[in-house]
N, C-alpha and C positions, 0 to 999 in steps of 0.2 A: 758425824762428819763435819770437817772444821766450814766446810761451804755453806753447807745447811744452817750453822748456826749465823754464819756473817748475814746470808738471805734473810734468816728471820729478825736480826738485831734491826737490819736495814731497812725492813719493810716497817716494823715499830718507828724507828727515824722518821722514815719518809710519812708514815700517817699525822706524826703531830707535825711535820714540815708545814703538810695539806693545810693541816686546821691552823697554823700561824697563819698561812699566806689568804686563806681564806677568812679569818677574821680580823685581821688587822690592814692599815692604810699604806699608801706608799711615804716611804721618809720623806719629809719635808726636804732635806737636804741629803742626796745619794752620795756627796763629799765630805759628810761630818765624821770627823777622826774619832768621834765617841761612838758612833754607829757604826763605822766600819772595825773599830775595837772589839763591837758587842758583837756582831756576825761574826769575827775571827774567835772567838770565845768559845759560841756555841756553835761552828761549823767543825772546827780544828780536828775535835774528835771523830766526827762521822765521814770526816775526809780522807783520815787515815785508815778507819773499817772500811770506806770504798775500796782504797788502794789493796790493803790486805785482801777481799771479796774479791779484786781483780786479777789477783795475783792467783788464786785457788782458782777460781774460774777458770780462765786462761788454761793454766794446764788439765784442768778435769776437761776441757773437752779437746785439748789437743791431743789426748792421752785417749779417748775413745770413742767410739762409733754414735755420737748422740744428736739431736736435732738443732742443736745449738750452735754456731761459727764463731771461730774465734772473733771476727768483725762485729757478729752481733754482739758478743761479752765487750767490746772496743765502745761499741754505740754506747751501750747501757753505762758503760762505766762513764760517757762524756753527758748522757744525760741525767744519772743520778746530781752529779755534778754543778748540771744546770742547776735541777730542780733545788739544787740547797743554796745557792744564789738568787734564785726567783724568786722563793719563799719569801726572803727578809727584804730583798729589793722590789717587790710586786711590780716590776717592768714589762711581763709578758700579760696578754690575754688570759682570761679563766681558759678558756678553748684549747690552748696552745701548752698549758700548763696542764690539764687534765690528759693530753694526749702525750706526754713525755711521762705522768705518773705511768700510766695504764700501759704503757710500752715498757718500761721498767717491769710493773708488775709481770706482764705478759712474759718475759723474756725470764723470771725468778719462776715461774711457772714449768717453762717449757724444761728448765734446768734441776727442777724439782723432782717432773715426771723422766728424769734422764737418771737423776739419781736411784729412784726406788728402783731402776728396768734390774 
């Protein structure tokens, strides 16, 4: 199923997201046209497998009886989003930033155990 693969591509995205944002410093400058080049570079792609992920989402649970709301696929889609600007920008809290991962993950979870019912 095309959903299944976007969750798994997305959740490989989002672990080395993690491991950027947790090993690396906040830019020196959050207005340098070279670094905001370099995030546009390496976000580009996995912004466009959000949208695509949203887009299957979105109707797999409008489409049937699952644990998932469309609202919740809406969240997830505006936090994956965060979390690939937090990464390179390291603006947020470790706290604030672990708890937008784990709500993503939670939410590919619930949609996981919707798909195999």
């Amino acid at each position: 199923m095309l959903l299944l693969t976007y969750m798994e591509e997305l959740e490989k995205e989002l672990s080395s997201l993690q491991e950027y944002y947790l090993t690396h410093e906040k830019p020196e400058n959050k207005r340098d046209p070279e670094f905001f080049a370099f995030v546009k570079e390496q976000t580009e792609p996995i912004f466009i497998k959000v949208d695509k992920w949203y887009e299957e989402a979105l109707v797999f649970v409008k489409n049937r009886d699952v644990q998932v709301h469309p609202q919740q696929i809406e969240s997830t889609e505006e936090n994956i989003k965060l979390l690939l600007l937090h990464s390179y920008y390291i603006d947020v809290r470790k706290k604030r930033y672990m708890e937008l991962y784990q709500s993503v993950l939670y939410v590919f979870d619930l949609l996981k155990n919707d798909i195999s019912l």
